[in-house]
N, C-alpha and C positions, 0 to 999 in steps of 0.2 A: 184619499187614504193610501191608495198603491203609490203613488208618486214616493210619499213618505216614508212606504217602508220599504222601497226601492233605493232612495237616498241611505237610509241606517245602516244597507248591508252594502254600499259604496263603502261609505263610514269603515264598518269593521272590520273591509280587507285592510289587512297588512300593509306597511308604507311598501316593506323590500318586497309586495307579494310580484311585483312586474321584474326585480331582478332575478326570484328568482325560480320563477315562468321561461324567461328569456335565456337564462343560464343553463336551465333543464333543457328547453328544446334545442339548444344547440350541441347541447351532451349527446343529447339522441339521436340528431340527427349526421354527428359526426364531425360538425362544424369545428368542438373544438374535441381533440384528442388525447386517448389515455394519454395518463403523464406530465399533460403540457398545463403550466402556470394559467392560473387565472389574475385577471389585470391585480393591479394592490386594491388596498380598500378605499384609498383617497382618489384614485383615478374612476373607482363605481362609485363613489360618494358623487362625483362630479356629474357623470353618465346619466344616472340616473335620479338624479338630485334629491338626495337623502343624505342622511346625516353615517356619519361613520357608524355607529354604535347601530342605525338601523342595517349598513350594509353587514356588519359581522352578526346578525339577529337571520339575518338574507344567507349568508354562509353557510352556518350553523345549523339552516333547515337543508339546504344540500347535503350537508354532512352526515343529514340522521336520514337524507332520502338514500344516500350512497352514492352521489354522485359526484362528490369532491370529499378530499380527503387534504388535512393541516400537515405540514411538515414546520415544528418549532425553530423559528428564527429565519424562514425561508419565502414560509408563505403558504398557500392555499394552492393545489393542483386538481386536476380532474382525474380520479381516482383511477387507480390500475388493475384492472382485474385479470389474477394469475392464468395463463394458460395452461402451465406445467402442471401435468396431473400426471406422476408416479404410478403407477398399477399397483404398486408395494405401499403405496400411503395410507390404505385405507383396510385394515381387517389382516394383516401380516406382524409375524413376529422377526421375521429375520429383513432387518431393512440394512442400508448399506448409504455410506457417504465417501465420495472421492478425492482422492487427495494426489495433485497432479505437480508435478515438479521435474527442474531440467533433467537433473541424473540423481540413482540413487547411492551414487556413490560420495554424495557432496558431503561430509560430515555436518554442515549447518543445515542441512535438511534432517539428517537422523537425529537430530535433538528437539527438529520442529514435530517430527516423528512422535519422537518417546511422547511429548509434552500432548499431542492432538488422542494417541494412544491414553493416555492415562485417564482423560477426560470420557474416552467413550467404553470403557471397562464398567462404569455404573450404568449405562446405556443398553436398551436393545438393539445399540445400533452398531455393522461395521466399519473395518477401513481399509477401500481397495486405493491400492497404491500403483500409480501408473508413473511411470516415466518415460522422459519426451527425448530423451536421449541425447539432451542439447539439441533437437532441431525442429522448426517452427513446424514443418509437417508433421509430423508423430504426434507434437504439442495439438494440432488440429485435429488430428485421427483420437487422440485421448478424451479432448473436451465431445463430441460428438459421441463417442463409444460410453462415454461414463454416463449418459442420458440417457440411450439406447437401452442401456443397461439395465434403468431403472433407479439410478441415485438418487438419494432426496435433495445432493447439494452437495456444490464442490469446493472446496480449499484449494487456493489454485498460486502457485509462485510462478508467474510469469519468466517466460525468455526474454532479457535483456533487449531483442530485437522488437518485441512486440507487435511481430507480425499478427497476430491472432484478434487483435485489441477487437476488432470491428465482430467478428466470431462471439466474443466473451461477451461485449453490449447486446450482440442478439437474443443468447440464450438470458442474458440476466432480462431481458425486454420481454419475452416469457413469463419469467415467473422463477426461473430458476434462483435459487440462493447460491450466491456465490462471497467468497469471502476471500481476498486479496491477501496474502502474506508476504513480508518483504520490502515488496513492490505495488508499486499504485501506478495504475492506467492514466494517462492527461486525461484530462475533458471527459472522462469519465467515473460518474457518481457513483462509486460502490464501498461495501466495505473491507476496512484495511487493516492489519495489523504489523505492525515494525516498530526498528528500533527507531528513535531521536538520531539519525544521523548526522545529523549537521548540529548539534550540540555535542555528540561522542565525538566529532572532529575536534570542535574548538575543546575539549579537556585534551585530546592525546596533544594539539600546539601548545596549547598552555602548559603542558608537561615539558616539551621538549624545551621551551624558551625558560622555565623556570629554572631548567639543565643547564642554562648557558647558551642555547642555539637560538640562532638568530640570523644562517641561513642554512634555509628549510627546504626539503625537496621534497616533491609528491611525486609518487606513482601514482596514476590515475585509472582507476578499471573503464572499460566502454560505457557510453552511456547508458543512463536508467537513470529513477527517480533517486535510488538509494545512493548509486556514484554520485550522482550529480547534488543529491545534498551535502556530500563528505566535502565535492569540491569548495561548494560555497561554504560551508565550515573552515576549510585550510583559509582562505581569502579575506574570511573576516575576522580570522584570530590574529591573522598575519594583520592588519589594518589596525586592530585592536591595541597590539604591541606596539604600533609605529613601526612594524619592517615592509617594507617596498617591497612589493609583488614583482617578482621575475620570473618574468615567461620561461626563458630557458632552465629555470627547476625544476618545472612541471612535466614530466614525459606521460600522454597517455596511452593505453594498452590498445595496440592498433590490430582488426580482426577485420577481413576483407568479408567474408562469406556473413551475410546477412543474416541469413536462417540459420546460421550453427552459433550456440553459444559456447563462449570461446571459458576451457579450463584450465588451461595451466597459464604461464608468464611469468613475468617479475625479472626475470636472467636481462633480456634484451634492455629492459627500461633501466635495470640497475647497471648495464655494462655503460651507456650513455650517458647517465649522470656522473660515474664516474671516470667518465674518460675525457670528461670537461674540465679546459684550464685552472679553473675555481671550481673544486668540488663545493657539492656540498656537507654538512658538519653531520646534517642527518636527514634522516628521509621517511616520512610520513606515509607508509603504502598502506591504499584502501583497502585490502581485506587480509588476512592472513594469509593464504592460498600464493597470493601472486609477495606476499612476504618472505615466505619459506624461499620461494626463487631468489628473491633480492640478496636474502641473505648469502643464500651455499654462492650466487656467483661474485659476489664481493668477497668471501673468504678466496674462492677460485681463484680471483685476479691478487691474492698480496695483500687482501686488504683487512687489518684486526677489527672486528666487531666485539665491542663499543670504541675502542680505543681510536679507532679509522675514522670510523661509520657507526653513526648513531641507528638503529633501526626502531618505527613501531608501527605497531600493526593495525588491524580491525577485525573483531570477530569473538575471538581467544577460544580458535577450536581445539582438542582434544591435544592434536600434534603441538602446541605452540608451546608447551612445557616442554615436547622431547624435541626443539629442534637443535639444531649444534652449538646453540647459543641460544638459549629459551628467551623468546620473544615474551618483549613488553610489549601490550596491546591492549583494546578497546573490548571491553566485556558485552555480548549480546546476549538479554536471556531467551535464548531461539526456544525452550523449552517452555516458558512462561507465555512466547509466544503463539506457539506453537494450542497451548493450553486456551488461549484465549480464541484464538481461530476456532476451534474446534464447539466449544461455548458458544459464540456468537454466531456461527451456522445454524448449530442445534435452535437457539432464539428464534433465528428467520424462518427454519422449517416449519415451527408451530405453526406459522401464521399462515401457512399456504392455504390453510380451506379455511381465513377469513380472506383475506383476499388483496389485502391491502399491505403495501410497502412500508417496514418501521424505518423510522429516520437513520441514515446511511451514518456509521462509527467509523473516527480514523482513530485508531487505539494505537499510540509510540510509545516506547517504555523508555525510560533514563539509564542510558548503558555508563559503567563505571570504569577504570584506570585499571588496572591490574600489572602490576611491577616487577619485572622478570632483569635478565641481565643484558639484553638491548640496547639501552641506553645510559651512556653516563655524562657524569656532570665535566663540564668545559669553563674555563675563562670563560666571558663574553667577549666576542671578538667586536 
């Protein structure tokens, strides 16, 4: 009779109960670590030779043990438990979130501004505004000082250099909420908010080529992810149309000092396109900032804007109405953006004393054409 009812309770363990015994103790023991993927289901299906539907039965009891955690569409991780614990998170009314950016003198920051402001006016939350001065140190001394501090969590617009990148994955390896605007880190998983770059490229070529132009020249700002989307937007509108990519149109904005990001330009890149055999008809510069330059040193040299030189822009900050020829440019809602950052931080802070990471948002908004006296219509050549 013991034999038998030593077999029955064989019987009523669990098929996954050995996966996920084996998956536990090695959670425990450190083997596998916060963060890190667990195999798929079809490679534990194998493993451990069960049927799929018993390894997600096997999952799903880790999940309610707490010891792995779903991310939809990605997979099953072993859960991350926050280390950031705030002093002000718990029984305070005056809490605070940071909001760190090159300079605050950028006009597309004080919109990101207004937009992050407006969202934490219903909140008991504030907003301390650090600026990195354009330089990778300051940017280090900020992210470090707005912890120190006490922040629940930071809004953070990266320096184009991205010296900090390895800094930023620590504190978010933490616990820390951080929330990307603008700019997104490579090879690193967080959340982001910006515009559609590389679709607000291919509208301002498609504007210019429906103008008649059909040779196009770029200013190109220094790398980053935002540059570096406009560029492959110029590249594939220009392929689009059937016009041949020529290197010698493209001038990029060339900034030796690694740790300073670079704010002014435009003058040097527009004095080189046009001081080329075959100008170009018009010039595509990626932001407005480094357009204002393009333009005043094209009028500088003799040259009529539109009638020369086609100009357009990116951005359509504040000045782009008053410049001496009010630029046509690419609409960014920095305020909308700015509105959504601010939102989706707030989201990640609740969760800090559950403990678990929600699935990381790339949030890009569809920026529009905005039609100024910049460009005008040409023959096609």
């Amino acid at each position: 009779m013991e034999l038998v009812k030593q077999e029955k309770q064989v019987q009523s363990c669990p098929v996954y109960q050995p996966l996920v015994e084996n998956l536990r103790t090695k959670i425990d023991n450190g083997l596998l670590k916060e963060g890190q993927q667990i195999p798929s289901e079809t490679e534990l299906a194998t493993r451990y030779r069960i049927s799929r539907s018993s390894v997600r039965q096997g999952l799903n009891q880790l999940v309610k043990l707490g010891k792995v955690q779903k991310v939809g569409g990605k997979g099953t991780y072993v859960r991350t438990i926050n280390k950031f614990r705030p002093a002000n998170l718990i029984g305070s009314s005056h809490k605070a979130i940071s909001l760190i950016v090159p300079s605050i003198d950028d006009p597309f920051v004080a919109k990101i501004h207004t937009g992050i402001v407006q969202v934490l006016e219903n909140t008991n939350c504030n907003l301390s505004v650090r600026s990195s001065e354009n330089t990778s140190k300051l940017e280090a001394t900020n992210l470090n000082q707005s912890i120190d501090h006490d922040s629940l969590g930071i809004i953070l617009l990266p320096l184009w250099g991205l010296d900090n990148a390895a800094q930023v994955e620590n504190l978010y390896g933490q616990g820390v909420p951080i929330v990307l605007v603008d700019r997104s880190i490579p090879n690193l998983s967080l959340d982001c908010v910006s515009t559609d770059n590389y679709r607000g490229t291919i509208i301002a070529i498609d504007y210019l080529v429906k103008m008649g132009h059909r040779k196009i020249g770029m200013i190109r700002g220094v790398s980053n992810s935002a540059n570096d989307d406009r560029y492959n937007g110029y590249c594939a509108s220009l392929q689009k149309h059937g016009i041949p990519f020529d290197k010698s149109l493209v001038v990029e904005q060339e900034y030796y000092d690694h740790g300073h990001e670079p704010i002014t330009g435009g003058q040097h890149e527009m004095t080189m396109l046009l001081e080329q055999a075959v100008r170009p008809t018009a010039v595509f510069v990626c932001n407005d900032v480094l357009a204002f330059g393009a333009e005043q040193t094209a009028i500088k040299m003799g040259f009529k804007v539109p009638d020369d030189i086609s100009i357009i822009g990116f951005d359509d900050l504040r000045h782009a109405r008053l410049a001496p020829v009010p630029l046509t440019t690419i609409h960014q809602p920095a305020v909308e953006i700015g509105q959504t950052a601010a939102q989706l931080l707030l989201e990640n802070i609740k969760t800090l004393t559950s403990g678990i990471k929600q699935k990381v948002q790339k949030i890009e908004f569809i920026p529009h054409l905005v039609i100024r006296q910049s460009v005008c219509q040409i023959q096609p050549q």
